[in-house]
N, C-alpha and C positions, 0 to 999 in steps of 0.2 A: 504494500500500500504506500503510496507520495503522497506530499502534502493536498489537502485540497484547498484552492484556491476562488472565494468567493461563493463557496457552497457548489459549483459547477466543475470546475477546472480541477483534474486530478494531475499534478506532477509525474510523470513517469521518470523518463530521466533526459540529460542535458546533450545537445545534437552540436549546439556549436554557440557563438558567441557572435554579436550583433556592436552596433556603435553605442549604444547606450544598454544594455545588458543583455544576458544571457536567455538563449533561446533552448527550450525544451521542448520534450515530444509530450503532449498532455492527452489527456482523453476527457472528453464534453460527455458531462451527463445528463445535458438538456440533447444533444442531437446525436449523443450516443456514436462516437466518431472522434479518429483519434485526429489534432490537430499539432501545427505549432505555433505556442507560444513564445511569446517573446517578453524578460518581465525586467522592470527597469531593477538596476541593484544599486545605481547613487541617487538617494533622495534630494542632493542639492537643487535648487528654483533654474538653475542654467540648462541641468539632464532634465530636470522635467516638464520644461518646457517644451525644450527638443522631443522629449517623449510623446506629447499631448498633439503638437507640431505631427508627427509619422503616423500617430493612430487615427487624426482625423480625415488623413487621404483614402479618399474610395473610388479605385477605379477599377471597374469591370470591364478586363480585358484577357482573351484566355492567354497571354504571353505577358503577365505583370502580375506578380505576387504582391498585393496590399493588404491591408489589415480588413478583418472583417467584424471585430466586435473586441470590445474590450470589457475590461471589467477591474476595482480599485477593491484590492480590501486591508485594513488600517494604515499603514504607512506602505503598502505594495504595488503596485500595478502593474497589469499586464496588457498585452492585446493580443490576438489570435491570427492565423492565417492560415493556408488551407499546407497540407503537410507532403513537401515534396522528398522524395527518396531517392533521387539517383543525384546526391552530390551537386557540386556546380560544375565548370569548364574545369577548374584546376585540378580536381579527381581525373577528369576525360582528359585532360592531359597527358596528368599523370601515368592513365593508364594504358595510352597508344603514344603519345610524341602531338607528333605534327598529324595534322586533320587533312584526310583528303579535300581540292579546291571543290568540291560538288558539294561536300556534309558542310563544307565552310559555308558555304553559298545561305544553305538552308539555315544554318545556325542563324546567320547574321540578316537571313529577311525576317526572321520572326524577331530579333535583338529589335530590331528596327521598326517590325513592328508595335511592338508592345512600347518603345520609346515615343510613335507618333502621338499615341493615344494617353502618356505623361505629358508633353507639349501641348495636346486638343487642349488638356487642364491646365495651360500657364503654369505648369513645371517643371522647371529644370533640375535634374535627378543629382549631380553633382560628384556621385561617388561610382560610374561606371569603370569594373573592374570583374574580370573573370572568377572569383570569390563570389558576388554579388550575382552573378548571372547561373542561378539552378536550372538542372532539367528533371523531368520528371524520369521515374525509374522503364523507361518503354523497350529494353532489352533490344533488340535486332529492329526494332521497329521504326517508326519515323518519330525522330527526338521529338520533342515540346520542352522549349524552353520558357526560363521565366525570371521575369528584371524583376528584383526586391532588395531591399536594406534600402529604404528611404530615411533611413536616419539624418540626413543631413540636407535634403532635398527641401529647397522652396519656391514659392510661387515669385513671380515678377511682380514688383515691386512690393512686397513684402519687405519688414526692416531685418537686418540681420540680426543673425542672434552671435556673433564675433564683429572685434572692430574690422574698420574696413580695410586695413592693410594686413592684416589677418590672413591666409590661404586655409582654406579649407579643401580638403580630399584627400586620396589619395598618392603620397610622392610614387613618381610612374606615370600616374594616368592623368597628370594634368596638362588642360592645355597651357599654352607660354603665356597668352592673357591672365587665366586665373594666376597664374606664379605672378603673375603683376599685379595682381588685388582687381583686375575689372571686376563690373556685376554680371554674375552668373547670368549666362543665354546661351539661348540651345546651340548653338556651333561646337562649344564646350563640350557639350556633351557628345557630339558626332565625331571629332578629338579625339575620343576617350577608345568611342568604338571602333575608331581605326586602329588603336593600338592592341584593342582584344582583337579584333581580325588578323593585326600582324603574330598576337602568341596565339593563335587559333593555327596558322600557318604554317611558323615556323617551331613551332612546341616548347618556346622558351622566352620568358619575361622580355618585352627588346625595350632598348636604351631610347629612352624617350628625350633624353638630353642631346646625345648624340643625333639622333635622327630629324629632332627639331635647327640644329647648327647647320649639319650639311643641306637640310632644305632651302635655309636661309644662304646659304654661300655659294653652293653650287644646283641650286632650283631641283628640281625632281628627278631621281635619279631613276635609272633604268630598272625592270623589275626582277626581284632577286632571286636565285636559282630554285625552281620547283614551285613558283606562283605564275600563272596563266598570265600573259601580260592583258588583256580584257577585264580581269578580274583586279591587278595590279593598281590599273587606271582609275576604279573607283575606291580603293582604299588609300591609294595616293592622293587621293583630294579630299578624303576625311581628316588627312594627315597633315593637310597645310599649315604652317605656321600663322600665316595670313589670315584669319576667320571668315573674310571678307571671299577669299578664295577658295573656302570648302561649301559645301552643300550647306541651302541656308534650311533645310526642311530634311526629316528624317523619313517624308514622302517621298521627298526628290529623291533622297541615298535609294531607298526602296526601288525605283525608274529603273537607275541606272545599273545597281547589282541585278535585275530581271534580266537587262538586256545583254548584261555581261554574261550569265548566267547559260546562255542561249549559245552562248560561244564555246562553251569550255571542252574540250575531247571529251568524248565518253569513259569510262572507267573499263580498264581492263579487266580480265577474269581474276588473274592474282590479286587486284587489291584486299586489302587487308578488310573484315566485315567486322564493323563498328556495333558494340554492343554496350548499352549504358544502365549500370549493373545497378540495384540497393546500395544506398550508401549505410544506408539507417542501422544493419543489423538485428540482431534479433531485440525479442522483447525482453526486458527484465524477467526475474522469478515474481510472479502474484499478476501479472497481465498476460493477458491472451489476442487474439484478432477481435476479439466483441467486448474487449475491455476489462477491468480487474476482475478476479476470482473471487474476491469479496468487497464486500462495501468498507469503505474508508470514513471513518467520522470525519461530521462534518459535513458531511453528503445532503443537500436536501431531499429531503423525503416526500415530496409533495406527490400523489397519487395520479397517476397520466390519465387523462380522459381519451375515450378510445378514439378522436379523432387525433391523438397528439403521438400515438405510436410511432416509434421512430424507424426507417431503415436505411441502410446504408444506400448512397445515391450509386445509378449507375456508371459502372466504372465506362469508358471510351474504350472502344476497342481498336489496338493499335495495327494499322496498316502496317504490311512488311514497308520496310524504309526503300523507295528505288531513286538509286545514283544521279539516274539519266532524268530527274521529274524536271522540268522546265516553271520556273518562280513563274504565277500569273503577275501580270501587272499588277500595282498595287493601287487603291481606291483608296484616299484621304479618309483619315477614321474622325468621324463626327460623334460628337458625346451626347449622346441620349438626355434630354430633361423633362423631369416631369410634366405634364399635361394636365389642366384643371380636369376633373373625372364628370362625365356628362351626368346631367340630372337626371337621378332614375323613375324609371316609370312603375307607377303601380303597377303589381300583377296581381290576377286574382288568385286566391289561396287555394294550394294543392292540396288533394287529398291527402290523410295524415298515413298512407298506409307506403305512398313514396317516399322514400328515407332522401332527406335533406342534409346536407355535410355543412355544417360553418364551420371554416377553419378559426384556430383560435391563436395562430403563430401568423410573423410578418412574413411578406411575400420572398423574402430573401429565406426562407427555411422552409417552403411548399412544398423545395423538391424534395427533401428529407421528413416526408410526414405521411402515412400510412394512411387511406382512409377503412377504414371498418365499416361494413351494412348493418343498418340496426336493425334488429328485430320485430316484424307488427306485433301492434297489439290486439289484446281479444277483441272479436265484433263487437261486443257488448260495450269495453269500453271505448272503442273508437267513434259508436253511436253517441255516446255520452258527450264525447269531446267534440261531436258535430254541434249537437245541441248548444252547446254550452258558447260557442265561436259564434250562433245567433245571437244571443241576447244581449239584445241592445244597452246603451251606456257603459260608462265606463265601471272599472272593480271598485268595491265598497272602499278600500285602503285610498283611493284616491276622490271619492264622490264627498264623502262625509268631510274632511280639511275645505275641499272647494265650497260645501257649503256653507258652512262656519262664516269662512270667509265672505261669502258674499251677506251673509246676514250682516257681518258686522260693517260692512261699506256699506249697506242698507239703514243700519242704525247712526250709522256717521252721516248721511245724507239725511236723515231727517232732525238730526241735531243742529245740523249747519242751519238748515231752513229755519228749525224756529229761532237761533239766534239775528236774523235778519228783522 
C-alpha cells in the first residue's frame, strides 16, 4: 500500500523526476486507472507558482502530455497526466544509436505536431529536449509521441517568473536569443527541435555552441554523413542562428518535413526494426493491473452509483509501423472553444419502463464510465407512478412555504392600505 493522496491518489512508486518535483506512477480510485502524477516537493511561493503556472494548461492534443486534474492536500500538491510507458527519445536512443531518416521523419511530424497546437495557445514550451519528448510503449508499431514537462512554459506576454536577464532552459537546447535574455517566441522553440532532430540522427547530444559559430561564420554547411540532404534542408533552417531565418510556424516546419519526407530512399531489407519497449517495469508487491490488492487508509469510501462504474478506456490498437508511409500535408491545428449550449426543448415524458442514464461525472471522464440497464418495475407500481406524474400542482414541501408567503404579502398589503 502508498500513500494516498487527497482521498483518491494512491502512490505506487517514483518513474522519474520533473522541474518542480517528482513524478510517480499512482492509481485513481475515482477512475480506477493507473496515472502519473507529478507532486510539487518545495513548498516555496516561486515553485509554487511555477506549479499552479503547469497544472493550469489544458491542451487536448493526442501528441502533448498536459495535466488533467489536480488535487492539494495540506501542504502537498499534485497534478495528474495520463501515464506513458515507453520512456522518452533518450531510452530510444539509448537503445539503437542513431534513428533511421524515415522513423526521424515521423518522430519529428508528430514533435511538431503536438508543438502547433502549444503555439494555437500563445505558448511557448521553453524547455524542448529529448528527456521531455515520451512515447508511448507501441513495440514494433507506429510510435506516438508526446511533448510534456511544461514546467517552465509560458504564455506571450505573461510577466516572468525570473529577472529578465535571467536564461531559462535547458544548456544545449537553447537558442542564441534566449542565451541573450530575449522574450520567449516560438522560433525558440523550433531551435530547440532542430537540435533533437540532429540527436534523433546522429544518436549523440550535438554541440549546440559549436554549430550555432560555424553557422554564423561560414552560413550552412553541407549535410552530414548518413542524413538525406532533403531532409538536411529542413533541419538546417530550424537550426539558424538568425530567428528571422528559420521557420516562423511549427505548421510551416510541418510543409516542409512532408515534402522532404517524399524524397527520402526507401528502407532496405536489412534495416535495423525499431521496437519501443516498457520503460515503466513491473509493479511493486501489493498492486496489480486493476490496482492495489487491498484498500489503503485513507481511501474514500463513498459507494459508486451504478451509473459511475468504472472501466478501463479503450486501448488504440497499434498499426505495424511502415518505413515507406509518406507524412500527409499538414492542416493548421485550430483550438476548439466552447459554444453557448442551445436552449433545450421540452420533451414529452417517456414511459418509466425505458431506462434513462444521467450521467453524474464531467464530460472529460464519459469515456471511462460504465453504463448499467436498470431494472423495471412491477406493473402495479409503475401504474402508481403514472398516476401520481398527473396530478396537478406542485408537492406539498413546496405548496405550503409558497403559501404562507403569499398570505403574508397579502396581510402587508392591507396594512399598507389602511395606513394611507
Amino acid at each position: 500500500m502508498g500513500e494516498v493522496f487527497a482521498g483518491r491518489y494512491e502512490l505506487v512508486d517514483p518513474i522519474g523526476r520533473g522541474g518542480v518535483g517528482a513524478v510517480w506512477r499512482a492509481w485513481d480510485h475515482r477512475r480506477r486507472r493507473y496515472v502519473a502524477a507529478k507532486v510539487l516537493q518545495q513548498s516555496d511561493a516561486h515553485s509554487l507558482l511555477r506549479f499552479v503556472r503547469e497544472q493550469a494548461l489544458r491542451i487536448d492534443h493526442p501528441h502533448v502530455l498536459a495535466p488533467a486534474s489536480w488535487a492539494a492536500d495540506d501542504d502537498k500538491v499534485l497534478f495528474t497526466m495520463d501515464l506513458v510507458g515507453g520512456g522518452s527519445l533518450v531510452h530510444l536512443i539509448g537503445d539503437y544509436g542513431p534513428l533511421p531518416p524515415s522513423l526521424v521523419c515521423t518522430l519529428l511530424d508528430q514533435l511538431l505536431s503536438g508543438l502547433a497546437a502549444v503555439h494555437a495557445e500563445d505558448v511557448v514550451h521553453r524547455d524542448i529536449k529529448p528527456a521531455n519528448v515520451l512515447l508511448e510503449a507501441t513495440g514494433t508499431g507506429r510510435p506516438r509521441l508526446r511533448l510534456s514537462d511544461f514546467g517552465i512554459a509560458m504564455r506571450l506576454g505573461e510577466p516572468r517568473l525570473t529577472e529578465t536577464n535571467l536564461v531559462v532552459g535547458t544548456p544545449g537546447y537553447l537558442a542564441p536569443e534566449q542565451m541573450l535574455g530575449a522574450e520567449p517566441d516560438f522560433p525558440s522553440d523550433l531551435f530547440a527541435v532542430g537540435l533533437v532532430a540532429l540527436y534523433l540522427l546522429e544518436g549523440a547530444k550535438p554541440d549546440a555552441k559549436a554549430l550555432i559559430e560555424y553557422f554564423a561564420a561560414h552560413g550552412t554547411p553541407g549535410a552530414p554523413k548518413g542524413i538525406p540532404e532533403p531532409l538536411w534542408q529542413v533541419v538546417s533552417t530550424l537550426l539558424q542562428p538568425d530567428p528571422l531565418a528559420r521557420f516562423r510556424t511549427a505548421t510551416g516546419a510541418r510543409k516542409a518535413l512532408a515534402a522532404a519526407a517524399e524524397l527520402l530512399p526507401e528502407p532496405g531489407p536489412d534495416d535495423e526494426l525499431i521496437e519501443i519497449f516498457d520503460q515503466l517495469g513491473p509493479l511493486p508487491k501489493g498492486f496489480g493491473p486493476n490496482g492495489p490488492l487491498k484498500k489503503a487508509p485513507g481511501v474514500e469510501t463513498t459507494p459508486p452509483q451504478p451509473q459511475q462504474l468504472q472501466e478501463q478506456p479503450p486501448q488504440p490498437e497499434h498499426t505495424p509501423y511502415n518505413p515507406t508511409h509518406v507524412l500527409a500535408t499538414p492542416r493548421p491545428y485550430v483550438p476548439q472553444y466552447p459554444t453557448k449550449p442551445p436552449t433545450p426543448t421540452p420533451v414529452p415524458q417517456q414511459p418509466q419502463h425505458q431506462p434513462r442514464h444521467q450521467p453524474s461525472e464531467t464530460a472529460s471522464t464519459a469515456s471511462y464510465t460504465a453504463r448499467v440497464p436498470e431494472v423495471p418495475p412491477p406493473v402495479g407500481h409503475r401504474t402508481a407512478r403514472r398516476r401520481a406524474a398527473r396530478r396537478p400542482g406542485p408537492p406539498a414541501k413546496i405548496a405550503i412555504p409558497l403559501l404562507l408567503l403569499a398570505l403574508a404579502c397579502y396581510a402587508t398589503g392591507f396594512w399598507a392600505l389602511a395606513q394611507l
